[in-house]
C-alpha positions, -999 to +999 in steps of 0.1 A: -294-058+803-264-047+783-249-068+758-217-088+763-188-085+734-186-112+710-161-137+726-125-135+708-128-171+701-142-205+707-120-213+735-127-184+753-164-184+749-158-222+762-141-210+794-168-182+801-198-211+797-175-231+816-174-200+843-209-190+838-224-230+844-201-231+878-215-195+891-249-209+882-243-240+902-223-230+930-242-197+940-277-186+949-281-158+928-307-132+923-335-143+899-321-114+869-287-121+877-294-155+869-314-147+843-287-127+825-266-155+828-291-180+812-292-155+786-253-151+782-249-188+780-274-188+752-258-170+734-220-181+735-238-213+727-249-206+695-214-188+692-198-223+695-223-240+673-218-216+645-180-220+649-179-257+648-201-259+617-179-233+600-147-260+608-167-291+601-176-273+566-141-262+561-126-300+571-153-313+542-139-291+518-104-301+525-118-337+521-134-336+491-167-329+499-162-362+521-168-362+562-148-387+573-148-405+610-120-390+630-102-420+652-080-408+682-050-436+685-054-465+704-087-468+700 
C-alpha cells in the first residue's frame, strides 16, 4: 500500500474524509480497496486532531492560559 501525501491542510484533509466516507458508503468495493481507505481515513483523522489541538493550544495562549466558551450570535 503506498503512502498518501500529507494533506496541505485541515480543510482539504476534511474534504478527502468527506470523499473517502461517501466512496465507502455509496460503493461496493473490493475488501483492500476498502481497506486502504479505512486506513487513509485513519490517518487524515489523527491529521485533523493534531491540527485542532495545535489551534485550541494557540487560542489558550492568546487567552491567557484561559479556554473560554465560544458563543455563536443568537444563541
Amino acid at each position: 500500500m503506498a503512502k498518501k501525501s500529507a494533506p496541505k491542510s485541515f480543510e482539504d484533509a476534511i474534504a478527502r474524509l468527506e470523499a473517502i466516507t461517501q466512496s465507502m458508503q455509496n460503493n461496493a468495493q473490493p475488501l483492500e480497496e476498502a481497506l486502504e481507505n479505512y486506513a487513509e481515513g485513519v490517518e487524515l483523522v489523527r491529521y485533523c486532531q493534531q491540527k485542532l489541538a495545535a489551534v485550541e493550544q494557540k487560542i489558550q495562549v492568546l487567552d491567557h492560559g484561559d479556554l473560554k466558551d465560544w458563543e455563536l450570535e443568537g444563541e
